[in-house]
C-alpha positions as CSV (number, residue, x, y, z in Angstrom):
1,X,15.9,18.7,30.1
2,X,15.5,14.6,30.9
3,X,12.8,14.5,28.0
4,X,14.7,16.2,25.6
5,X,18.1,14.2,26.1
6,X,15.3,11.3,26.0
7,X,14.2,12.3,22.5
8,X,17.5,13.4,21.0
9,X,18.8,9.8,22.1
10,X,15.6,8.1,20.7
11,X,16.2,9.8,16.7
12,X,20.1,9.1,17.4
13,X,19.2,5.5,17.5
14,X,16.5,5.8,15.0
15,X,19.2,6.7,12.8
16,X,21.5,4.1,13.8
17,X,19.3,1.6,13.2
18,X,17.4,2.6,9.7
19,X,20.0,5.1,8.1
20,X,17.7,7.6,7.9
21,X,17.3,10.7,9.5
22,X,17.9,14.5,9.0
23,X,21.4,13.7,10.0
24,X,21.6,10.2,8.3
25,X,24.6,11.2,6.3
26,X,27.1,12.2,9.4
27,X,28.1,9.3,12.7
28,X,27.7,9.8,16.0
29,X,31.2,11.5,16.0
30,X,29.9,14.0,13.0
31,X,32.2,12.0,10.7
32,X,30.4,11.8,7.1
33,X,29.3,8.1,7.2
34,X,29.7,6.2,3.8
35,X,26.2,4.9,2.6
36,X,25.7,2.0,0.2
37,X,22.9,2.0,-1.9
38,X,20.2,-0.4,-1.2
39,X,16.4,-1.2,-2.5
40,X,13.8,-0.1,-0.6
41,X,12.2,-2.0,2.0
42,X,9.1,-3.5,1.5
43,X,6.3,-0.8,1.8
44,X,8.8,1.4,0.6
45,X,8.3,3.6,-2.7
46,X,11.3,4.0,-5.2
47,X,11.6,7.4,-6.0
48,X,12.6,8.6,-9.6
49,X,15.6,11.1,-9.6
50,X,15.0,12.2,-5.7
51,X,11.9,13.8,-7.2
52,X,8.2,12.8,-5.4
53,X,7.6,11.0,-8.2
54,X,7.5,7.1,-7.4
55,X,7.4,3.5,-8.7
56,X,5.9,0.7,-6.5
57,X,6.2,-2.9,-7.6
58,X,4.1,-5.4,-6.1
59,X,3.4,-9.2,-6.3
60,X,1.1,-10.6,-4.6
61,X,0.4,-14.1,-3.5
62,X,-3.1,-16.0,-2.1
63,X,-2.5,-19.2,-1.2
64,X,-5.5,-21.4,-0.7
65,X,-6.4,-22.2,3.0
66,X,-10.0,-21.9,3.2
67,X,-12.3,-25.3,3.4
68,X,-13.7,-25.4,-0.4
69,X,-16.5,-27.7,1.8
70,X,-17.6,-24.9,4.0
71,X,-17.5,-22.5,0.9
72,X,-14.2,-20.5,2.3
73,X,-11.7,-21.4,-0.8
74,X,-11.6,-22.2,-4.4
75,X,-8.9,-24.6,-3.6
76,X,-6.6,-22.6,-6.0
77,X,-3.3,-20.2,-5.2
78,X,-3.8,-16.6,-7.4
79,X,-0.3,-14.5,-8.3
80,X,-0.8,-10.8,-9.1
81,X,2.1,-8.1,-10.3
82,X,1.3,-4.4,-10.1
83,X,2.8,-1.2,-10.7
84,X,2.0,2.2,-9.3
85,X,3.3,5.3,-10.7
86,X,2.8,8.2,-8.6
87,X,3.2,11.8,-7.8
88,X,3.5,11.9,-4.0
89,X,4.1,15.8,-2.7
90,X,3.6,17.7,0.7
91,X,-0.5,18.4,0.4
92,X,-1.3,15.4,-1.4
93,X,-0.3,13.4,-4.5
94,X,-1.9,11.2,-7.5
95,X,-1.2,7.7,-8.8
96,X,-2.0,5.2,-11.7
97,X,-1.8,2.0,-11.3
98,X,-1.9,-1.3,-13.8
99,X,-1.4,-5.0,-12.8
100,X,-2.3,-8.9,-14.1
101,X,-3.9,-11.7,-12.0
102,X,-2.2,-14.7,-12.7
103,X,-5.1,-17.1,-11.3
104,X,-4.9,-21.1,-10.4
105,X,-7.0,-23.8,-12.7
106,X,-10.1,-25.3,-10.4
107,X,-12.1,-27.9,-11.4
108,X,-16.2,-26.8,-12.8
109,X,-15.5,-23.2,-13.1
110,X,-13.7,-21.3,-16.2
111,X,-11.7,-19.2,-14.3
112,X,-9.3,-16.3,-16.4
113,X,-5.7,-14.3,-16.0
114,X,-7.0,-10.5,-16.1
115,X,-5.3,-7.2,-15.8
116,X,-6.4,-4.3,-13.7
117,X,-5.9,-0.8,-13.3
118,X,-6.6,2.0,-11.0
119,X,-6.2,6.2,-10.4
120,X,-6.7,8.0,-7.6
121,X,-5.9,11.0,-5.4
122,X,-5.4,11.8,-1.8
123,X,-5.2,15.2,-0.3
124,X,-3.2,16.0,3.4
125,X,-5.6,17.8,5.9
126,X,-3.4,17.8,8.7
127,X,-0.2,16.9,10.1
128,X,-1.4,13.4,10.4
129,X,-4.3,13.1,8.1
130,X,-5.4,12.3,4.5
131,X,-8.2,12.3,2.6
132,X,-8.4,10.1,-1.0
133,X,-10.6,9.4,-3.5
134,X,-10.3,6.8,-6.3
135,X,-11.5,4.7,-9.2
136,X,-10.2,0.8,-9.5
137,X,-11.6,-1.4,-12.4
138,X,-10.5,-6.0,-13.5
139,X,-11.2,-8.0,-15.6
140,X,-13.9,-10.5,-14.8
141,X,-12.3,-14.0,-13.2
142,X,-15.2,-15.6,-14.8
143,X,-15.2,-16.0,-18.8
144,X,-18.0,-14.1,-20.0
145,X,-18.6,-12.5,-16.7
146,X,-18.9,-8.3,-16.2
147,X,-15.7,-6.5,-15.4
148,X,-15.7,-5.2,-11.8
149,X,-15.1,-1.4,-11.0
150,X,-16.0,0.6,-8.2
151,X,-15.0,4.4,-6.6
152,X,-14.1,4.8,-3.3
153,X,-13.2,6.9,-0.6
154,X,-11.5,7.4,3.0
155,X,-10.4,9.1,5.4
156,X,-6.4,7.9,6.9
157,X,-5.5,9.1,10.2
158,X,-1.8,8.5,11.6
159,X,-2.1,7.8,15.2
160,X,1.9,7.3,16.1
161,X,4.6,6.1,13.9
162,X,3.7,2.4,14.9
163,X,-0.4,2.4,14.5
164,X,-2.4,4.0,11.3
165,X,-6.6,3.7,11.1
166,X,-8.4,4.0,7.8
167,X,-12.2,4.7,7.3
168,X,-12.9,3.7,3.8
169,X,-16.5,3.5,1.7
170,X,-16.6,2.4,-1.9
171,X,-20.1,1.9,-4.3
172,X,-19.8,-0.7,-7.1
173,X,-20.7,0.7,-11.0
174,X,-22.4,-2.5,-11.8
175,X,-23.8,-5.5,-11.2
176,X,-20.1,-7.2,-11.0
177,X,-20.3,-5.6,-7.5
178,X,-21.1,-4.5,-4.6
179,X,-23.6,-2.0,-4.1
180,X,-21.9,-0.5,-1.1
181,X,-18.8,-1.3,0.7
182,X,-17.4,0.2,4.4
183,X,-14.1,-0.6,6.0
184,X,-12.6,0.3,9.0
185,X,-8.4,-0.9,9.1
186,X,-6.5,-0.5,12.2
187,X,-3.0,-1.3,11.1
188,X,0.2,-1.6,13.5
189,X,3.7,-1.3,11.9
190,X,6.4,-2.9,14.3
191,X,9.5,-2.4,12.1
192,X,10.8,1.0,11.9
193,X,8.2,2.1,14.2
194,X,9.7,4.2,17.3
C-alpha cells in the first residue's frame, strides 16, 4: 500500500508541476483547473488540430570555440532554421524535414548558405523501443564542392523517463562523406524527468 500512495503522490506532483497528466484538467480538490495556452517547451512538438501530426521548428546555433591553430574551428559562428513535419502515431510515425545553414565568412575558404532536407521513419518495437531508418542530404559548404547525403539507421531504447541510449549507423552515398559512420548517445533529460 506504501508504494502505491508513493506513486499516486509522485504523478500528483508530476501534474502539479508540468500540467500534464491524465488528470491535468481537474486540482487536487477535483475542481476543473482553468488552463492557459502556452508554446511548447523546447523538445516539444506542436501538434496540428490535436491530431499526431506535428511541426518542429528549430534554430540552431555553433559558435566558434575550437583553436583554428590546432585545426578544432573555422573561427566562424554557423545559424541553421529547420522544419519537421511529421506523422507521429502509436507503432511508429514518418517525417520530412527542410532547413538553411546560414554560415559565417572565414578568411581563404569560399564557404556557402545551403539548404537541407531529410525523410525518415521509425517503427515502436516495444514499450520502450524504436527502430528508424532515414535518408538526410546539404548542400555542399564548399563552392563547387559535392552535396553530402547519407542513410542511416538505429535502434532508441528508453531506459527511465530521465535517461534515453541510441545506437545509430549511417553509410555516406558519395565521396562528400563518410563511408561508414557509428554512434552510440547516452542522453539524460533532467527537466520533466520523474
Amino acid at each position: 500500500m506504501a508504494a502505491q500512495t508513493k506513486q499516486a503522490r509522485k504523478r500528483w506532483m508530476r501534474r502539479e508541476r508540468t500540467g500534464h497528466g491524465p488528470d491535468s484538467r481537474i486540482d487536487c480538490a477535483g475542481r476543473p483547473r482553468c488552463e492557459q495556452p502556452r508554446w511548447p517547451r523546447s523538445g516539444e512538438s506542436t501538434r496540428i488540430g490535436g491530431s499526431a501530426t506535428y511541426v518542429d521548428i528549430t534554430a540552431r546555433t555553433r559558435l566558434s570555440t575550437g583553436d583554428e591553430d590546432k585545426g578544432l574551428g573555422l573561427g566562424a559562428t554557423d545559424y541553421g532554421l529547420s522544419a519537421e513535419l511529421g506523422y507521429n502515431a502509436d507503432g511508429g510515425g514518418v517525417y520530412l524535414l527542410a532547413g538553411r545553414r546560414f554560415l559565417g565568412k572565414v578568411d581563404g575558404l569560399d564557404r556557402e548558405d545551403g539548404w537541407l532536407a531529410g525523410v525518415g521513419a521509425w517503427r515502436n518495437v516495444g514499450e520502450r523501443t524504436s527502430i528508424g531508418a532515414g535518408y538526410d542530404w546539404r548542400e555542399s559548404s564548399i563552392a563547387g564542392g559535392r552535396d553530402p547525403s547519407e542513410v542511416y539507421a538505429y535502434l532508441n531504447v528508453r531506459m527511465s523517463d530521465a535517461w534515453r541510449v541510441n545506437l545509430s549507423a549511417s553509410t555516406g552515398l558519395n565521396d562528400a562523406n563518410a563511408d561508414y559512420g557509428v554512434g552510440l548517445t547516452l542522453t539524460w533529460r533532467a527537466i520533466g524527468a520523474d
